[in-house]
Phi, psi and omega in degrees: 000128181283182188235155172215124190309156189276063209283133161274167206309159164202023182230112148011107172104319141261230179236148178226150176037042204061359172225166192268162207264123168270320183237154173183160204191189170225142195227176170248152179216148171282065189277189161246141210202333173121170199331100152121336191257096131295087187224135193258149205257133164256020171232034155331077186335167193175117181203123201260122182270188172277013180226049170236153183245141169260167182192125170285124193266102182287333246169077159248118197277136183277146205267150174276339173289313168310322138345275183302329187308307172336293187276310183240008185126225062266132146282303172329155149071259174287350149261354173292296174344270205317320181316295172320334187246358151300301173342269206329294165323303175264015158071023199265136171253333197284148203254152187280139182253205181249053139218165219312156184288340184303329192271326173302320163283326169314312161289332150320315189273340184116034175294206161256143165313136185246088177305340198295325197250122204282002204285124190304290181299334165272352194246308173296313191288318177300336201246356169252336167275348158258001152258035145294150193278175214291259146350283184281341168284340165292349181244354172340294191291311188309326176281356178272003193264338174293299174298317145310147171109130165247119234250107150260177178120139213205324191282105184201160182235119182230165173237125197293123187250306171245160178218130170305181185274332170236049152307303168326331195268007198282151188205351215233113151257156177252179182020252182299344194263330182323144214045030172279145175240107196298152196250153180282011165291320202266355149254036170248114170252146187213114164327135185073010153295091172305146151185140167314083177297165170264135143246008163253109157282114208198143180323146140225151175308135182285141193303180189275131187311340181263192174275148178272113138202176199244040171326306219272355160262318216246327170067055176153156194295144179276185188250126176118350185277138177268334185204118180352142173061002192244120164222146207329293183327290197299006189281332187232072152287115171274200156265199178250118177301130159319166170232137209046028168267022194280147181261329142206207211194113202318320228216018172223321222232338198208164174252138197299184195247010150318343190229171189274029162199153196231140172236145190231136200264183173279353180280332189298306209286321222262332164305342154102016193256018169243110189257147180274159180234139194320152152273160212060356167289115164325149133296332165307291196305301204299336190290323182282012184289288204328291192307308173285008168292280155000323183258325191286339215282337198290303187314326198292325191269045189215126189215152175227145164280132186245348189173154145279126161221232177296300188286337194083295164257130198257094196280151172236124151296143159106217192269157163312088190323114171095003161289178167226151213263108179246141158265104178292121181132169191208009182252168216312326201302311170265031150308290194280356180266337145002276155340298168295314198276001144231050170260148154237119208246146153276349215245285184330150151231102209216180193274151163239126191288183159289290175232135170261122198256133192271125130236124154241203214261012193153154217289328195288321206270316145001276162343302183284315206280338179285339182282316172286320181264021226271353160262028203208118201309080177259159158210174165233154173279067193259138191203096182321322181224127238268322167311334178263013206284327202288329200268288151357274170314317161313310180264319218258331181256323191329279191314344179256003166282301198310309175286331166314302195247358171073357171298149142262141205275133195248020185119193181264175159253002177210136173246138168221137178253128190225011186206155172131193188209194175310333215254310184313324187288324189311307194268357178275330157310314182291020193258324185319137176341163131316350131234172162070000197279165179232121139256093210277138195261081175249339200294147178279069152215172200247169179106141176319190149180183199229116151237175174284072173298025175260318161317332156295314202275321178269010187242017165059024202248162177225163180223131153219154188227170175245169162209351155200237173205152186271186179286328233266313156308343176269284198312346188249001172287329158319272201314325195303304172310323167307320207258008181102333193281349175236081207290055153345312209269349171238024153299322204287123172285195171323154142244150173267143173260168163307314207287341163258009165231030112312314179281165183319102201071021180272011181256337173295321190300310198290338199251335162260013159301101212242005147296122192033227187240065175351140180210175182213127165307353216356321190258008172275153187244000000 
């Protein structure tokens, strides 16, 4: 008897995830196939179950982790899926051994067997595609190229196109929403509905039983408090997202918004992770919530003591007010982190610098960050090797410090790292002030490094990092963009179409653009 794969539903009358498929259509999409294999598919499936939401992908901007994935890979996360979900398709218990994910996909798709490679899942997978029939091995690769895969993009702005039938009935939240009982607002969606994703659906902690407050920030009872310890925030207190909590994930775990449509499950809907976006918020700025949650959530954990009173330490969130800021990097994240450390929001209330000092690596990027920022107390640093910074900084900023403040200059009082490696991190500590300094950790990176823990411990200093963003952070970078305070939209790079990453080199071109922050349009022609 031949074997034949367990393909999923993708017709009307059948079931996708136990329930029935109401819709069903084909898309063009962006897949993942593994390190270096991007290719784009134009019959994709693309199918609305009744407690699925469709969404029209207006926008998506590329993320620097879809870079790497690109260039080197995910093992983690997005190809442990794909595994799982090779697994599933070929009917396999056997576990993946070490070799590369690439040789698997390959075999998958219809490659030739490699007798050579002794790995239990590869051997297993091999051994189901040559007892398929004649028939079914001939369409192998178009249907894992349908099936298969992983669709990323995650920076993205959509429009609500179909809603299943029983959405209305989703009633249990999850992740951010858990131990939420959902209102009939927050699962009612209507076609030509903007809206933003969340895409790490993810645990979170339950806020805490007692009451909040922020006295020790704000430095005095807030206005609006009902009660001693009580204040408006602590009244719709979420929780605190896991990091490695995830219950799943748009653009690892599911598919992303790389193509010109999305289905958003009941895990999306019922976690609250679909936002509607303000009027007047551009599609450049809404496509751009997320990467700037992500950059605000570092500013959120980050405080400097500004004073004492009754209560005791008198906290300021973001960079040190009226301090100075540096920033590494030249790309749109330390643009927009720029942004943050001199906005003034009414509602946010966060520290603002004076001044922001840039290093980057040439007078052209120097240029450029003065060009984009041209509204903004910026100054610069250029420095070719990243060893050299300390020194740098020194001969080219020190001395215009000094006569601005009559001071001599002892360091920043915020380090932001946004570009870089281990050694970056290493050497970014040494920039910081002589007390109070602060360093946020957004640029990705791994690996060891070496500092002085004495500079923390006798300089009163900190270190924090990000590693995404929670939802509670998407909703107010929407506000920031509504109310003005954050001028997003002229971060946004090129856009791209399918029809340029169709052509001969164009999936290299959209991934090694290194202007601002690239996006691709899926339904523009």
């Amino acid at each position: 008897m031949s074997f034949q794969p367990n393909w999923l539903g993708t017709k009307v009358g059948e079931t996708r995830d136990g329930r029935p498929i109401e819709w069903a259509s084909t898309m063009s999409a962006l897949v993942y196939f593994g390190k270096g294999d991007m290719q784009v598919v134009d019959d994709r499936p693309i199918v609305c179950t009744d407690q699925d939401v469709v969404v029209r992908v207006d926008r998506v901007h590329r993320c620097g982790t879809d870079v790497k994935i690109y260039y080197n890979g995910r093992p983690d996360q997005c190809e442990e899926s794909l595994l799982d979900e090779l697994r599933a398709i070929f009917g396999c218990d056997e576990q993946p051994g070490d070799v590369p994910f690439l040789v698997y996909s390959r075999l998958a798709r219809g490659g030739p067997v490699d007798t050579n490679i002794r790995d239990p899942l590869y051997r297993a997978i091999a051994a189901r595609i040559e007892a398929m029939s004649p028939a079914d091995r001939a369409e192998l690769e178009s249907r894992m190229r349908q099936q298969w895969g992983r669709i990323l993009g995650h920076e993205t702005m959509v429009t609500v196109e179909r809603v299943g039938s029983r959405v209305k009935d989703l009633r249990k939240g999850i992740g951010y929403l858990d131990g939420v009982e959902l209102t009939r607002e927050q699962v009612t969606f209507e076609p030509g509905q903007r809206c933003v994703l969340q895409s790490r659906i993810a645990y979170y902690d339950p806020p805490p039983a007692w009451p909040v407050d922020d006295m020790a920030v704000c430095g005095g009872r807030p206005s609006g408090a009902t009660k001693a310890g009580e204040t408006p925030a602590s009244r719709d207190l979420r929780g605190v997202q896991l990091l490695g909590g995830n219950i799943t994930d748009l653009a690892m775990n599911l598919g992303g918004a790389y193509a010109t449509r999305v289905r958003l499950t009941p895990e999306i809907i019922c976690s609250g992770s679909v936002l509607t976006i303000p009027a007047g918020v551009s599609a450049e700025a809404a496509a751009l919530a997320e990467p700037a949650a992500c950059l605000l959530d570092c500013f959120q954990k980050t405080t400097h003591e500004v004073g004492q009173n009754a209560t005791g330490s008198v906290l300021v969130k973001g960079v040190r007010p009226g301090g100075v800021t540096c920033v590494v990097g030249s790309g749109s994240m330390a643009l927009m982190a720029a942004m943050f450390a001199n906005m003034d929001d009414p509602v946010i209330r966060m520290g603002r610098a004076s001044e922001i000092v840039f290093v980057v690596r040439s007078r052209e990027k120097a240029d450029f960050v003065r060009k984009i920022l041209h509204d903004q107390p910026v100054a610069m640093v250029v420095c070719a090797d990243q060893r050299s910074m300390k020194a740098a900084i020194q001969e080219q900023y020190a001395a215009a410090y000094t006569k601005r403040t009559g001071r001599s200059f002892r360091g920043f009082d915020d380090v932001i790292v946004c570009a870089g490696d281990a050694e970056t991190v290493a050497i970014s500590h040494q920039l910081i002030t002589h007390t109070g300094g602060r360093l946020m950790m957004f640029a990705g990176t791994r690996g060891a490094c070496s500092v002085d823990s004495g500079v923390w411990h006798y300089g009163n200093a900190g270190v924090i990092g990000t590693s995404g963003c929670n939802t509670k952070m998407v909703e107010i970078c929407l506000g920031l963009f509504a109310r003005g305070s954050l001028d997003a939209a002229r971060l946004a790079g090129r856009a791209y179409t399918f029809d340029d990453l169709r052509a001969p080199g164009g999936v290299e071109a959209f991934f090694a653009d290194k202007h601002l922050r690239p996006c691709l349009e899926p339904n523009r022609k």
